[in-house]
C-alpha positions as CSV (number, residue, x, y, z in Angstrom):
1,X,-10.9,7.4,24.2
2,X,-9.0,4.4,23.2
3,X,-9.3,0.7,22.7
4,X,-7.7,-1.9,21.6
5,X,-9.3,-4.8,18.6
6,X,-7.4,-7.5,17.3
7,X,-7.5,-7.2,13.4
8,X,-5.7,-10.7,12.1
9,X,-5.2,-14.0,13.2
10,X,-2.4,-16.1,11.8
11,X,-2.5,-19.4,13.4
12,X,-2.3,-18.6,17.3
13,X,-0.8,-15.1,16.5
14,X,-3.2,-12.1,17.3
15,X,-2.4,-9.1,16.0
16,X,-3.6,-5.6,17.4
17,X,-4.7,-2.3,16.7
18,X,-5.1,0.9,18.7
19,X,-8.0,3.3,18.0
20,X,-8.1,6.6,18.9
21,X,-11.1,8.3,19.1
22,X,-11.5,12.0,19.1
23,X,-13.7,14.0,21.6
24,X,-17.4,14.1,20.5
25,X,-17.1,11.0,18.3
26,X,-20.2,8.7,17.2
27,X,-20.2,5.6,15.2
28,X,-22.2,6.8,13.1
29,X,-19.6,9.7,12.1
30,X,-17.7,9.6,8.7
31,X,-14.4,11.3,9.9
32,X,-10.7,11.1,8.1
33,X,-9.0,8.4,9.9
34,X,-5.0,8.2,9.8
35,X,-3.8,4.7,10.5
36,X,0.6,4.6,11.5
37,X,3.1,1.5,11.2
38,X,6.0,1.5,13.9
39,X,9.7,1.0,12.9
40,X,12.1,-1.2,13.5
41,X,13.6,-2.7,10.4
42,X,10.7,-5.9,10.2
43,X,12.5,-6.8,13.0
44,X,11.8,-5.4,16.5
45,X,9.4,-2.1,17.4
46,X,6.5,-1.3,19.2
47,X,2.9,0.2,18.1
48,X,3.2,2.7,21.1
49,X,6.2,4.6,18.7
50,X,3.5,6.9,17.1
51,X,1.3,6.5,20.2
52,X,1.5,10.7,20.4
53,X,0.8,11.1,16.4
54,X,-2.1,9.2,17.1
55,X,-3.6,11.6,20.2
56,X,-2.1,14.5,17.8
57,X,-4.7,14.1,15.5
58,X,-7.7,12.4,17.8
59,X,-7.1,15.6,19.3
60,X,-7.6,17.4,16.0
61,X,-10.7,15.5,15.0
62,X,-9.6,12.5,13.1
63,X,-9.8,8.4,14.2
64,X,-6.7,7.4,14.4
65,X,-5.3,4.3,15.0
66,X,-1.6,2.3,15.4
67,X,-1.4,-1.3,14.2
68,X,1.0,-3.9,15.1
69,X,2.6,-6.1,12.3
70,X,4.4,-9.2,12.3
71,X,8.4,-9.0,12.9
72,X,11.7,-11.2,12.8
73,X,12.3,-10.9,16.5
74,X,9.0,-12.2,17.9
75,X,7.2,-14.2,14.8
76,X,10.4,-14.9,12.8
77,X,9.0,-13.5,9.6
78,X,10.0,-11.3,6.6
79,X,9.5,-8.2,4.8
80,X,7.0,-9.9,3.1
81,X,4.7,-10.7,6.1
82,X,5.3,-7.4,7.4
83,X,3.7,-5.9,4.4
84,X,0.9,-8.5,4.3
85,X,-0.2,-7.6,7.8
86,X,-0.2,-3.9,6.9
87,X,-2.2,-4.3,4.1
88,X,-4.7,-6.3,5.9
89,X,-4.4,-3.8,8.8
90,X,-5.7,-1.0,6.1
91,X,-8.7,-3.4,4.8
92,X,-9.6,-4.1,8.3
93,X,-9.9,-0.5,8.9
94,X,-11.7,0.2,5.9
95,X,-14.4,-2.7,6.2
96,X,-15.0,-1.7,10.2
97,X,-15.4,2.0,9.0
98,X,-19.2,1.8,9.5
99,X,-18.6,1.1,13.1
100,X,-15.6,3.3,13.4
101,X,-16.9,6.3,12.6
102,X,-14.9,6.2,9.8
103,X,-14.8,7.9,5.8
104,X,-13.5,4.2,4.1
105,X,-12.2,6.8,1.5
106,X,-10.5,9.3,3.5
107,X,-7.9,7.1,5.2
108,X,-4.5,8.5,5.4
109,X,-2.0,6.0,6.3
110,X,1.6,6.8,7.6
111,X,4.6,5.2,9.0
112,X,8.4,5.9,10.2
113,X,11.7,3.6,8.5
114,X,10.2,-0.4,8.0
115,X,6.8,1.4,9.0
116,X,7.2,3.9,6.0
117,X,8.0,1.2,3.7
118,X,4.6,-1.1,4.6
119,X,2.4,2.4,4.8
120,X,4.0,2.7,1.5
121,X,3.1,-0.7,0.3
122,X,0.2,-0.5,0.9
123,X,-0.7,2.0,-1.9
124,X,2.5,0.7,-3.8
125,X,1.3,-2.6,-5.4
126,X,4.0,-3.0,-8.4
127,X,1.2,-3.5,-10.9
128,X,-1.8,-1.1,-10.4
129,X,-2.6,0.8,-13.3
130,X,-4.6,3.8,-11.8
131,X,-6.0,4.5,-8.6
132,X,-9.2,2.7,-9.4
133,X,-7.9,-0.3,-10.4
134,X,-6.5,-0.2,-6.8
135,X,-7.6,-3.0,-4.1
136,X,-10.6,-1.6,-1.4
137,X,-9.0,0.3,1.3
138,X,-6.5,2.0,-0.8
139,X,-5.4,4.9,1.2
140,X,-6.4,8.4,0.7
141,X,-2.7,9.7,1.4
142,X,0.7,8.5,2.5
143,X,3.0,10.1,5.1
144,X,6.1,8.5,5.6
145,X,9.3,9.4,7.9
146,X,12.3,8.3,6.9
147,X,10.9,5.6,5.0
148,X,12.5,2.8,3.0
149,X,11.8,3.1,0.0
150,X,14.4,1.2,-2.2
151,X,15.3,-2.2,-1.1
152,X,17.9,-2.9,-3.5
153,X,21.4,-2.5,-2.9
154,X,21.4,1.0,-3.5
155,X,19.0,1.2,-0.4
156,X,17.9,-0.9,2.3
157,X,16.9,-4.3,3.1
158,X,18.9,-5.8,-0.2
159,X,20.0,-8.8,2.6
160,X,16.7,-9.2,4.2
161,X,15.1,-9.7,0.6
162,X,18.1,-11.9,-1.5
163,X,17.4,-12.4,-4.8
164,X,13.6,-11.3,-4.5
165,X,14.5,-7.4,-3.4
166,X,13.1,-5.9,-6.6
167,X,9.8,-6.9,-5.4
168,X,8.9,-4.7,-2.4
169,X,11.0,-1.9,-4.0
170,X,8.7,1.0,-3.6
171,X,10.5,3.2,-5.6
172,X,10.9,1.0,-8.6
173,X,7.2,0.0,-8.9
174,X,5.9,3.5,-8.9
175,X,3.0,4.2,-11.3
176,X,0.3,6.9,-12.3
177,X,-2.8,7.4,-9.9
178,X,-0.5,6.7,-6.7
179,X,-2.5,9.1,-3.7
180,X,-0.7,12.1,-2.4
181,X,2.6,11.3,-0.4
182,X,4.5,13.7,1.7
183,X,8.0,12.4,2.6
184,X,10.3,13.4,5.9
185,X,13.4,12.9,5.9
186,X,17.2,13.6,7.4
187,X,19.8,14.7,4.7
188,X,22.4,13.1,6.8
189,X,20.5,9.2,7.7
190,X,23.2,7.0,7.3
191,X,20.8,4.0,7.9
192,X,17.9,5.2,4.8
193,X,19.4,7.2,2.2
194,X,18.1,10.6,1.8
195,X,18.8,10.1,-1.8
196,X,16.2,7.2,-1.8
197,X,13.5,9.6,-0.9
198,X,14.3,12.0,-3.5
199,X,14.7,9.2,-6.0
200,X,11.4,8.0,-5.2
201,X,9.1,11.6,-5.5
202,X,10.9,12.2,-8.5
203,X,9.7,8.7,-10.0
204,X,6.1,9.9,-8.2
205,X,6.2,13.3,-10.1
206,X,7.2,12.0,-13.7
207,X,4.0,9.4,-13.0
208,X,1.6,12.4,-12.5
209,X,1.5,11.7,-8.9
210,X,1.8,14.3,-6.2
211,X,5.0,14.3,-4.0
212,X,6.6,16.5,-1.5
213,X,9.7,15.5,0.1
214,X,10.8,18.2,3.1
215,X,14.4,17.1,3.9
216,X,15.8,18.2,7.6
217,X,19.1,19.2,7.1
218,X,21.8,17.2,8.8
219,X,19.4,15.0,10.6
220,X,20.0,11.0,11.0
221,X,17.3,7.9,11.0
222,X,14.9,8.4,13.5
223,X,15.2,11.9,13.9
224,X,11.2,13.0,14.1
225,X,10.2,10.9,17.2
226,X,8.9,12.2,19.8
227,X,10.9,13.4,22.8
228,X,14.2,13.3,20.4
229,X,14.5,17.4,21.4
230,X,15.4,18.4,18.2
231,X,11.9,20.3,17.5
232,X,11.5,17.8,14.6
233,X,8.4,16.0,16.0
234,X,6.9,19.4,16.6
235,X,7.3,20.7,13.4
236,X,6.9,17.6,10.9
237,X,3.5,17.7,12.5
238,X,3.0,21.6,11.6
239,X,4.2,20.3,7.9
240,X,1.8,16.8,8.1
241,X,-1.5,18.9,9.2
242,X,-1.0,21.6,6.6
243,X,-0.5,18.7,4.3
244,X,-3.8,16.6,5.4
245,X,-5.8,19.9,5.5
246,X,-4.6,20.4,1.8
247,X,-6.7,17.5,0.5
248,X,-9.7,19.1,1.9
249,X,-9.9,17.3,5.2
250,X,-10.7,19.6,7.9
251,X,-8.8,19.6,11.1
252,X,-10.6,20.8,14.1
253,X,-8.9,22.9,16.0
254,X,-9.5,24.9,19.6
């Protein structure tokens, strides 16, 4: 069962979200819900990218939902809005839990390149002490696909960002009580360094923070999608639900 809400309004700009709702499901459940970000560099893409991670895990008992965010292409916009809207997509999603069938506390949130980096943003605030200090509607965990993570010159999105790239820089505003991240990634992207990702759970792990980077040898950007052929999409799943099922949320399978 899906449907479709819209969760912001900037000026006469709607912006959607897809729910997914798993087979047997009642408002008044309090299921995990896992919320995804499409790619596309803030500047193109389309919410129907992790439209199959989303049945995946309706399928498996969870709420699941893809949210669209402002980009260059269609609302001429910046990083910055992009990570705005994602944030508000998460606090949306947290205060319409009651009606969701959703646990506000158990939301995993997830995202592939530009989508990695506002999933990522969304727990990576450059100034939160601790988890508890953290806004409502924190997420509960991150999984992030080839994400950018550094948007300095040593990354991506230095040109996008000028003189102000330090300040979505995941990977330098990284800090203890930061929820559990698992991180895919291709040792051979030439578009998001694989180093970035490694740079980033290492900053994660010194903070106390738990990290788990599973490279794919010789893969590029993009590489997990579905349909790509490769077995990735298949098997970063296999990786993501032992991973979800490791902080004690059950997946129901069969």
């Amino acid at each position: 069962m899906t449907d479709r809400e819209v969760f912001k309004k900037i000026g006469d700009v709607e912006l959607a979200i897809d729910i997914y709702r798993p087979a047997g499901w009642a408002a008044t459940d309090r299921r995990a819900g896992v919320l995804f970000f499409f790619g596309g560099g803030w500047v193109g893409g389309k919410m129907e990218q992790f439209k199959p991670h989303c049945e995946h895990y309706a399928g498996l008992g969870m709420v699941a939902l893809a949210a669209e965010y402002r980009v260059k292409t269609r609302h001429g916009t910046t990083p910055f809005e992009c990570v705005d809207d994602a944030r508000s997509a998460l606090a949306w999603t947290a205060a319409q839990a009651g009606r969701l069938g959703i646990d506000p506390a158990r939301i995993v949130v997830g995202g592939g390149s530009a989508g990695g980096h506002v999933a990522a943003s969304t727990a990576v605030r450059g100034g939160y002490p601790a988890r508890e200090a953290m806004p409502a509607g924190a997420p509960f965990a991150l999984i992030l696909f080839n994400p950018v993570l550094d948007t300095t010159e040593t990354g991506f999105g230095s040109k996008a960002l000028g003189d102000r790239q330090l300040e979505l820089s995941c990977a330098h505003h990284v800090v203890p009580g930061l929820p559990p991240t698992l991180i895919f990634h291709g040792t051979e992207d030439t578009t998001v360094p694989f180093a970035n990702a490694e740079v980033f759970c290492r900053n994660m792990t010194e903070a106390g923070n738990r990290c788990e980077l599973f490279p794919f040898p010789g893969e590029k950007h993009g590489f997990f999608n579905f349909g790509k052929g490769n077995g990735a999409y298949e098997k970063t799943l296999e990786v993501a639900d032992k991973f979800i099922e490791s902080l004690g949320i059950e997946l129901r399978r069969g």
